[in-house]
C-alpha positions as a Markdown table, in Angstrom:
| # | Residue | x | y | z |
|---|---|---|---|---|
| 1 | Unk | -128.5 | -38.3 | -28.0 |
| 2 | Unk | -129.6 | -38.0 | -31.3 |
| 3 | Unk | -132.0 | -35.1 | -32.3 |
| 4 | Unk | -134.5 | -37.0 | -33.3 |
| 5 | Unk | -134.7 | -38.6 | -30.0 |
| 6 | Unk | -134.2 | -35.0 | -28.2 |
| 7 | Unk | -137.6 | -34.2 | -29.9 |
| 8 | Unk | -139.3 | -37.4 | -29.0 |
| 9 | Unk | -138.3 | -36.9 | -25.6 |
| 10 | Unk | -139.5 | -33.2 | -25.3 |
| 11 | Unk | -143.3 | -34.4 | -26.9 |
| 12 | Unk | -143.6 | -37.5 | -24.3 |
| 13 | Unk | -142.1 | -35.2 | -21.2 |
| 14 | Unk | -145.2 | -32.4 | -22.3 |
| 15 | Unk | -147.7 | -35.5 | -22.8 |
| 16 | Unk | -146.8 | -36.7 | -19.2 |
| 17 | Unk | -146.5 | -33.3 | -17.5 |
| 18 | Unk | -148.5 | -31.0 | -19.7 |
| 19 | Unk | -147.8 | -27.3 | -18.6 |
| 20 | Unk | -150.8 | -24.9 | -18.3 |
| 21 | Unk | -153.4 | -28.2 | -18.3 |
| 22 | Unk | -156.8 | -27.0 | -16.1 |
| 23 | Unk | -159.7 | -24.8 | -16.6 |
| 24 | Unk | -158.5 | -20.9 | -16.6 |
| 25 | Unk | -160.3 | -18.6 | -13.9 |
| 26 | Unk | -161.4 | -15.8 | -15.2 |
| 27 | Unk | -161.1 | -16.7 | -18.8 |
| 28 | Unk | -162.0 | -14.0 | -21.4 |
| 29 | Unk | -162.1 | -15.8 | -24.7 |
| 30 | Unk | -162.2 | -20.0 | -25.1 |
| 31 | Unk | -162.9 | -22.6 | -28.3 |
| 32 | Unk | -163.0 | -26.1 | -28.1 |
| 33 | Unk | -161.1 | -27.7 | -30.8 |
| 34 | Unk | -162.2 | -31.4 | -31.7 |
| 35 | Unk | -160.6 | -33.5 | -34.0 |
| 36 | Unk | -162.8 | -36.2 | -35.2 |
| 37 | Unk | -160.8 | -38.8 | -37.3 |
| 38 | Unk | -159.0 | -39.5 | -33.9 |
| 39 | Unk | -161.1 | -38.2 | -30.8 |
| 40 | Unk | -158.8 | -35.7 | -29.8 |
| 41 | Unk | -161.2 | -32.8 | -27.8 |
| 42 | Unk | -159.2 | -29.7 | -26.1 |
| 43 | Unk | -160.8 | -26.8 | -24.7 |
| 44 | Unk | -158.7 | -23.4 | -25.3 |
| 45 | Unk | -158.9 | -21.0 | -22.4 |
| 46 | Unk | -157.1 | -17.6 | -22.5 |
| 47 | Unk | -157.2 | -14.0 | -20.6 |
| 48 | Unk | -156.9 | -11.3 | -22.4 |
| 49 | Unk | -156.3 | -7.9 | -22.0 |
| 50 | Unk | -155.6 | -4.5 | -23.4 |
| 51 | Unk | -155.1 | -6.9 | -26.6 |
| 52 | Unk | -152.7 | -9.1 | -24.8 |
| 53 | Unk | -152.7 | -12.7 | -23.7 |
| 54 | Unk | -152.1 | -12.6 | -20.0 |
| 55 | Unk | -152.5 | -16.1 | -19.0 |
| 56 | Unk | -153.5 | -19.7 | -21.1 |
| 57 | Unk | -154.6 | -23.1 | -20.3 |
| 58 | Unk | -155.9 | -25.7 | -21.8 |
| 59 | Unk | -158.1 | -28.8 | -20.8 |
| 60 | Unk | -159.9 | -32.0 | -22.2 |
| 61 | Unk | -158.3 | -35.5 | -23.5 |
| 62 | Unk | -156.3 | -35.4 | -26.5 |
| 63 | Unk | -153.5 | -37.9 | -28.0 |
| 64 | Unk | -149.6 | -37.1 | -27.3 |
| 65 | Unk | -149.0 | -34.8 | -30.0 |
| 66 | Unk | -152.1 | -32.6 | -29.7 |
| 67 | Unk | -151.5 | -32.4 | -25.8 |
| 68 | Unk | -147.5 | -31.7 | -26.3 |
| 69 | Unk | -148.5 | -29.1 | -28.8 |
| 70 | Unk | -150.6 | -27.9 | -26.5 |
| 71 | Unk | -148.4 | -27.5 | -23.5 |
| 72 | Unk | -145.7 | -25.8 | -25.5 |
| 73 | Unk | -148.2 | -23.1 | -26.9 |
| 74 | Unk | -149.9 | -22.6 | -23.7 |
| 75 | Unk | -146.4 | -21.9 | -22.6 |
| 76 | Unk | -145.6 | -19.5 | -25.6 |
| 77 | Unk | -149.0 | -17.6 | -25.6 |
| 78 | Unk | -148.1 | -15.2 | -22.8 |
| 79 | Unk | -147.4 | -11.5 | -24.0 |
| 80 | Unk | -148.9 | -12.7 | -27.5 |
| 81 | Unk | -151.3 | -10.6 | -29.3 |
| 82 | Unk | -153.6 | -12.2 | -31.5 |
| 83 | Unk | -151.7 | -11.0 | -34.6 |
| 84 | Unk | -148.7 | -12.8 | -33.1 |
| 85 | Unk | -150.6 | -15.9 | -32.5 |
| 86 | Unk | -151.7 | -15.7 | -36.1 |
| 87 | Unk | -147.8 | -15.1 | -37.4 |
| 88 | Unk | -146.1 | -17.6 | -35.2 |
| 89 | Unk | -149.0 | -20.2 | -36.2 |
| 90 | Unk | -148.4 | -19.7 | -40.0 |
| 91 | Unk | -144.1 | -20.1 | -39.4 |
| 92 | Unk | -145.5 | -23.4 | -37.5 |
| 93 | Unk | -147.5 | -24.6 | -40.0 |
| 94 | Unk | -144.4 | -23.6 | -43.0 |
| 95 | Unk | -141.4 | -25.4 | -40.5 |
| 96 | Unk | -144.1 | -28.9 | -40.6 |
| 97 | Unk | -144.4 | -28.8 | -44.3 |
| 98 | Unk | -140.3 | -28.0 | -45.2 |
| 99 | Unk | -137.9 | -29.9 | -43.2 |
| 100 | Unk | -135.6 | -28.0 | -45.3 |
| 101 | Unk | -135.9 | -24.6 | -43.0 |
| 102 | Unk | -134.4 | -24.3 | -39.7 |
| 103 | Unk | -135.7 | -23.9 | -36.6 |
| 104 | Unk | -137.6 | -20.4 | -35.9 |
| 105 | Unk | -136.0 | -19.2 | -32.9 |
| 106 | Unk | -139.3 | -17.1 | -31.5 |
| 107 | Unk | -141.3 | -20.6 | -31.6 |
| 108 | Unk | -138.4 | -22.1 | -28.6 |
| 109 | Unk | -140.0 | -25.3 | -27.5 |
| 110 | Unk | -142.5 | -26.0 | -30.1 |
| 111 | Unk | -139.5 | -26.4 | -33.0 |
| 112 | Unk | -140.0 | -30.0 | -31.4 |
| 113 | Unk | -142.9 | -31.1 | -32.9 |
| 114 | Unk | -141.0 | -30.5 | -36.2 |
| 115 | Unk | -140.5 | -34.2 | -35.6 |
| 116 | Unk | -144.1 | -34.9 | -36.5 |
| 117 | Unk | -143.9 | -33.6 | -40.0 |
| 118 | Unk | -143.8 | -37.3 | -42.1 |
| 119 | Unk | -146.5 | -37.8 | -41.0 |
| 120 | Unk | -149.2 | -36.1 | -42.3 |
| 121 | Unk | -151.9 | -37.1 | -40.1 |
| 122 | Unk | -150.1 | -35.8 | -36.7 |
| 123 | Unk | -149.0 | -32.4 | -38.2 |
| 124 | Unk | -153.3 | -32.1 | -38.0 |
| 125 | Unk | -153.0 | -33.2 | -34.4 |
| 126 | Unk | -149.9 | -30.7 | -33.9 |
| 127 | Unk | -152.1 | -27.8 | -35.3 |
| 128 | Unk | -155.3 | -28.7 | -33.3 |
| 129 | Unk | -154.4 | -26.2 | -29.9 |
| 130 | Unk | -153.2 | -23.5 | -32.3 |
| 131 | Unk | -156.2 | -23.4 | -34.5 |
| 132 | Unk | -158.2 | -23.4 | -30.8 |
| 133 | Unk | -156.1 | -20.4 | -29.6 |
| 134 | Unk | -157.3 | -18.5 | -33.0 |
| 135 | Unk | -160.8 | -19.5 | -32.6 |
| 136 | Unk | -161.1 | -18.6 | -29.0 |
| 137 | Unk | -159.6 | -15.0 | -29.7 |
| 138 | Unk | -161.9 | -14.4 | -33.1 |
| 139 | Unk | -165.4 | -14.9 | -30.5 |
């Protein structure tokens, strides 16, 4: 199989079976992202403590990417402080604009979405659940 189909099929599997999809109980800090152009509308959930994310979940409709994305972050967000969040989130943003760099191996799953990165309008819709996380932990 063929990277580029690898990817493909990693994004659909996380659209399908998102991980981590459902309110969070006891939440401590949540944003709603929203993406206009193209509806998307998640709502970030996380528990924090001592500075640490101990649980994440996300919930609302979104289109394949923005759900894949995030499922894989939700996944990755454990054991993250914010400053974390805020590295690996910049390295995401660098790997979609320079296919040239390889993977980062502390992103694991989410070097998938690398395969939205020609086209500019889904590397918005990849960025959407990150940008939440941020927002939820800044309030």
């Amino acid at each position: 199989m063929a990277l580029d189909k690898l990817y493909q099929q990693v994004i659909l599997d996380h659209n399908r079976s998102p991980h981590h999809y459902g309110r969070l109980e006891g939440a401590t800090h949540s944003a709603r992202g929203q993406d206009a152009l193209c509806g998307d509308d998640i709502l970030v959930e996380l528990r924090v403590a001592g500075g640490t994310i101990e649980e994440a979940a996300f919930s609302g409709e979104a289109c394949a990417i923005t759900t894949a994305s995030a499922s894989m972050l939700m996944d990755w967000l454990p054991g993250k402080s914010a400053r974390d969040i805020e590295f690996g989130c910049s390295r995401f943003e660098r790997l979609l604009g320079d296919s040239s760099l390889p993977d980062d191996l502390d992103l694991g799953d989410i070097n998938h979405l690398r395969a939205v990165s020609g086209f500019p309008a889904r590397v918005r819709n990849a960025l959407l659940p990150w940008r939440t996380a941020l927002a939820a932990l800044e309030r």
